[in-house]
N, C-alpha and C positions, 0 to 999 in steps of 0.2 A: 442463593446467588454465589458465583463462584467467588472464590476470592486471587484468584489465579489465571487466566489463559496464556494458549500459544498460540501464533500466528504466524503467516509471512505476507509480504507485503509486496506490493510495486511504486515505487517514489519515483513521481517521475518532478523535476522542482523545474523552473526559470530563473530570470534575471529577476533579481530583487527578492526572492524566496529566502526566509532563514536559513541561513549556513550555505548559503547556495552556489557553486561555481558553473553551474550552466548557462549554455549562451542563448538556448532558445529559448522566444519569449514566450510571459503566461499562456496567451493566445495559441503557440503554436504546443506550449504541456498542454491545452485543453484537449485540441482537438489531437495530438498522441494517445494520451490516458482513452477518452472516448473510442477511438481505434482501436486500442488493446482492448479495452471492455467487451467490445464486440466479437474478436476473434474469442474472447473466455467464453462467451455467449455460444458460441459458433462450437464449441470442446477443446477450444486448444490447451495446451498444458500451461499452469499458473507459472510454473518452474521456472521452465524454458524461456516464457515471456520474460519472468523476471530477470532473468540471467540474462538476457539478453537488451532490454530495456531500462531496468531500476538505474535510478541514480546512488539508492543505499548500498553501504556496502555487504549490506546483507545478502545482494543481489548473488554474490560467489557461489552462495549456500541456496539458492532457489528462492529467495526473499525471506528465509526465514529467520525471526528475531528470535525464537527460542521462547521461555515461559516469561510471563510479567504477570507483578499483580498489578491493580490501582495504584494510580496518581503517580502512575511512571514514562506513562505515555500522555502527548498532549490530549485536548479534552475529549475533540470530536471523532481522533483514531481511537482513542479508550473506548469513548461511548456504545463507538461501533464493533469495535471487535467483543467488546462484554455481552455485547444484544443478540449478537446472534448465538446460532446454536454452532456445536461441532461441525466441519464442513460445511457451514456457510461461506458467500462470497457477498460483500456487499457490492455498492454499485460505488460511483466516485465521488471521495471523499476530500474534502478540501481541507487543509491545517495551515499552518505560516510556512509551513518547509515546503510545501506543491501539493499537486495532489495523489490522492492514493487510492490504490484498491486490494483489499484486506482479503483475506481467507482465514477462516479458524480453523487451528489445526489440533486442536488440545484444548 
């Protein structure tokens, strides 16, 4: 099991989200996040969506957080970025900050 991955991410959060200053609500992050998932679905570039979508500001860099090991990321993004393989993409993931959709990159 690794003890390491990379990833990047798309956060998209609402009102009431950990750390959150956005104004749209859960309902209308659901049905965004769900919207991007589909164009991913469809080959669009993760990058571009993120740069253009994320609320992280990872979003600059194409969503990319860079290397993390364990217990640095909350549970359910950890879980999912650990599980999958290299170039994986999960599908949408929910944490206290919004929700997200992962790609492993490393």
């Amino acid at each position: 099991m690794a003890d390491q991955v990379r990833a990047s991410h798309i956060l998209l959060m609402y009102q009431g989200s950990e750390r959150s200053t956005a104004t749209r609500s859960q309902e209308e992050a659901k049905t965004l996040i769900n919207e991007i998932n589909t164009q991913l679905e469809g080959g669009a570039d993760f990058s571009e969506l993120a740069k253009k979508h994320s609320d992280c500001p990872s979003a600059k860099s194409g969503g990319d957080l860079g290397p993390f090991g364990r217990g640095q990321m909350v549970g359910a993004f950890e879980e999912s970025a650990f599980g999958m393989d290299v170039g994986g993409r999960s599908g949408v993931i929910e944490t206290p900050f919004g929700y997200h959709l992962i790609t492993r990159t490393g």
